[in-house]
Structures are given as structure tokens and as C-alpha cells.
N, C-alpha and C positions, 0 to 999 in steps of 0.2 A: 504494500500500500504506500502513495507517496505520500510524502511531506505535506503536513494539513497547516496553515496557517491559525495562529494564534491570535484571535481578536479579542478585546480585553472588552464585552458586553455588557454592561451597566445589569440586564437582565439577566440572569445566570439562565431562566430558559433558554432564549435564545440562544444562549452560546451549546446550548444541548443540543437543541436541534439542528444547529450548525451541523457539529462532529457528527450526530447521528444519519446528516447526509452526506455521508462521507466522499470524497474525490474517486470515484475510478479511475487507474490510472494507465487512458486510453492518450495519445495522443492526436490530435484536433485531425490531423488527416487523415488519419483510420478512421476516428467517429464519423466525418462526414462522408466518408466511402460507402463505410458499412451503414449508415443510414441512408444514403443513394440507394445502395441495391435494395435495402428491405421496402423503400417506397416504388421502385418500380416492382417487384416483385407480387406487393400488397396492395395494391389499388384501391382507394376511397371512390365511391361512387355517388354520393349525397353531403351535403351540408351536415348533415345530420352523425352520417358514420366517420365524417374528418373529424368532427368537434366531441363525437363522443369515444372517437378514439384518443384524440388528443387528450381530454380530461381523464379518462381510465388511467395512462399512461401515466402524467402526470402526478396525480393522488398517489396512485401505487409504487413510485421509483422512491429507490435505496440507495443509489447516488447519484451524483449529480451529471452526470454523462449522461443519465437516462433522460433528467429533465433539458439538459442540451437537444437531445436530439427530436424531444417531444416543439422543441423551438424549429428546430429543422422542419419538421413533418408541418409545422405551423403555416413557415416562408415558404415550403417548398412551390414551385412553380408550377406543378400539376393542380393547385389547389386556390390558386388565383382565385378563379371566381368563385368562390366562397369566401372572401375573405371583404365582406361586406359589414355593412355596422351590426349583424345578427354576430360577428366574431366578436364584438367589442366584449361582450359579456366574461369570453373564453380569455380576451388577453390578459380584464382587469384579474382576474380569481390568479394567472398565472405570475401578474405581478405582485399582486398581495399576499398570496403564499410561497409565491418563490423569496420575495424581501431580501435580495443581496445583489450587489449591482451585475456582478455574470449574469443574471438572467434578464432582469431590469431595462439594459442599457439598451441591450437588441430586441428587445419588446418595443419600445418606447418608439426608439430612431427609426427602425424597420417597418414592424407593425401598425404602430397608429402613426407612423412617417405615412404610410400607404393609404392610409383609412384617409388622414386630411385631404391629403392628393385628390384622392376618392372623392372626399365630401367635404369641400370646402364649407358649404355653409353650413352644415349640418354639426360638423368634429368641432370647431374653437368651442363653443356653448358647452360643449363635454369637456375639453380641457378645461377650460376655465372656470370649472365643478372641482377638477380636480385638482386644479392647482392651488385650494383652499382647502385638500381635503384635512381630517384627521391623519389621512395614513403618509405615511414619510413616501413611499415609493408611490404611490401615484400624485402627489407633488413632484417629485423628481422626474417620472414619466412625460409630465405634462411641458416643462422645463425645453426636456429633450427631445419631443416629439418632431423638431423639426431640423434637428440636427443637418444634416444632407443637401437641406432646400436651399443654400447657396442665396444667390437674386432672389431667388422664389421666397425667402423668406416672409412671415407677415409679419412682420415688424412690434404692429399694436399687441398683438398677441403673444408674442414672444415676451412683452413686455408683462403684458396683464397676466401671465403663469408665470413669470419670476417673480416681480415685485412683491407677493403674498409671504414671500418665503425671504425677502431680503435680510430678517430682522432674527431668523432663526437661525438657531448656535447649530445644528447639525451637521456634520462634516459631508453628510452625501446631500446634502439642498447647497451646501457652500461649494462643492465642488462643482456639481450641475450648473450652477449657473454661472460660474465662471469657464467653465466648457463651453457653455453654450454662445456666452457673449466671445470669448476664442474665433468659436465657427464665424459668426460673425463677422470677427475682425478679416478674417480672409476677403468678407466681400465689401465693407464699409466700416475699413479702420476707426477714421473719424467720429461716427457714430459711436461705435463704442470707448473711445476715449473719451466723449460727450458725456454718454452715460456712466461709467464709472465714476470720473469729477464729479457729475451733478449729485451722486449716492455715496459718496467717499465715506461720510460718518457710517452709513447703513451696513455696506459693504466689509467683509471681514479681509485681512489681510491675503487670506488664502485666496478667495474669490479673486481679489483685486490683482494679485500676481497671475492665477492661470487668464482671467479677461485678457491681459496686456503682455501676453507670455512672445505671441509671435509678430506685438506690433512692434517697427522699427522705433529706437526711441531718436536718432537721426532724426 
């Protein structure tokens, strides 16, 4: 078994349920092989038998390999059209019990990256649910969601699912959103030096370092 990271959990549950999903120790391009072949192998043929295979899967794995690949079977490209706002339900349950960012990051940027694409007018109203929620990771999700979109960014909205979270001590909302404002900076530097000044007090130092990580200070 490999080397399991030591997180120091305020929650001693949590940190149980960490270790008891323990690392298989597959490396990433075997997993995504051997999960290629079993999805062409096993064909979903309904909304219905993807999403209720993905949650059986999901519920019942004993390490985390398993819930990788139940992520896999998620994106997979045979299953595009299904992956309409009837999935929204399946990604939140997989972000709220998976709670750690390996699962998280590529739900969030991937998945409901897709769903907004999808439905622009439809998905911000759901983020911006969630970027107020009680739970740590679907504020984080909501942050992330748009990771990718470059220009395509929406700006107001990127704004309205960080801001909720600017004032919170949490290391994974502090680190999201200086990720995100990162991304950003690739397409409108400016902008995000704007906004970090204008939030300088709000902002924690961590945030404020990864925002302005790859603008030139030239």
C-alpha cells in the first residue's frame, strides 16, 4: 500500500474516513486504461443505468481509485448526452461525499464547466446557491466551475461565487479563489490586479500570492 498523507483534521472523523479510503496504489495511466476498456466493454444505454451505475459504484468503493474512475465513467465521452442538469443531482452527492479536493477539482472545472456551457442561463442561479452554501466543497465547486473558460469567462459570476467566501479562514475556499483569479490572470491581468487591491484587507495572504502568482510584476 502506498504512502497515505497525513492531514492534521480538526474533526478526528474525518480524518477516519480519510485513511479508511484508502489510496490504491494504481498509477493514473493504468487507471485510465483499465477504465477505457471496462467502459467500452460495458455499455450504458439510458440516463438512468449511467447515473445508477455511477452512484452504486461510488457508495460502495474502498479506495479511492474506485471513486477516480466512477469520475471517469462520469466524463466519459460515450455518455455526453446524459450529462444534462438531471446529472446535476449525481455530481452534487459526489462532491459532498467525496469532500477532498482529488475529487472536487474535476467535478467542479469538468462537470459543471460542461453543465454552464450547457446552460448558461439556467447553471449561475445554481452556483450562486452554492457559493453561499453551508458545505465547504460546493462553495469551492462553485469558485471553480469555470476554470477553462478563458475569454469565455463571466466575469459577474465568477465574482458573485467568490466574494461569499472572501472573509472565510478555510484553506481550500482560500486557495480556490486565488486559483481561480490565477486563471484569470492569463486572460485579463489587469483585472485581477484591480480586484485583489480593491479586496486587499478581505483577501488572505495565501489567496493574494496564488491570484498574482503568474502576473509579471514588470
Amino acid at each position: 500500500m502506498g504512502h497515505i498523507p497525513c492531514f492534521r483534521f480538526r474533526d478526528r472523523r474525518r480524518r477516519v474516513a480519510w485513511l479508511r479510503m484508502t489510496v490504491e496504489p494504481i498509477e493514473v495511466v493504468y487507471r485510465v486504461q483499465a477504465a477505457k476498456a471496462v467502459l467500452a466493454a460495458h455499455p450504458l444505454n439510458s440516463f438512468e443505468d449511467w447515473r445508477d451505475t455511477a452512484l452504486e459504484l461510488w457508495r460502495g468503493a474502498r479506495y479511492r481509485e474506485e471513486r477516480y474512475a466512477v469520475i471517469e465513467l462520469a466524463g466519459h465521452r460515450s455518455y455526453q448526452q446524459f450529462r444534462t442538469l438531471d446529472a446535476l443531482p449525481l455530481y452534487e452527492e459526489m462532491i459532498t461525499t467525496g469532500a477532498w479536493w482529488d475529487y472536487v477539482d474535476s467535478i467542479a472545472s469538468h462537470r459543471l464547466g460542461e453543465l454552464l456551457r450547457k446552460y448558461p442561463k439556467e447553471l449561475p442561479a445554481i452556483l450562486r446557491e452554492w457559493a453561499v452554501s453551508d458545505d465547504l466543497w460546493k462553495r469551492r465547486s462553485a469558485i471553480l466551475a469555470q476554470l477553462g473558460f478563458k475569454d469565455g469567462t463571466d466575469l459577474k459570476l465568477l465574482y458573485d461565487c467568490l466574494r461569499p467566501s472572501l472573509d472565510r479562514p478555510e484553506f481550500f475556499l482560500r486557495k480556490a479563489i486565488g486559483w481561480a483569479l490565477r486563471q484569470h490572470a492569463w486572460t485579463d491581468p489587469r483585472e485581477v490586479v484591480r480586484f485583489v487591491k480593491a479586496h486587499e484587507k478581505q483577501l488572505s495572504p495565501l489567496t493574494k500570492r496564488e491570484a498574482l502568482k503568474n502576473i509579471s510584476k514588470g
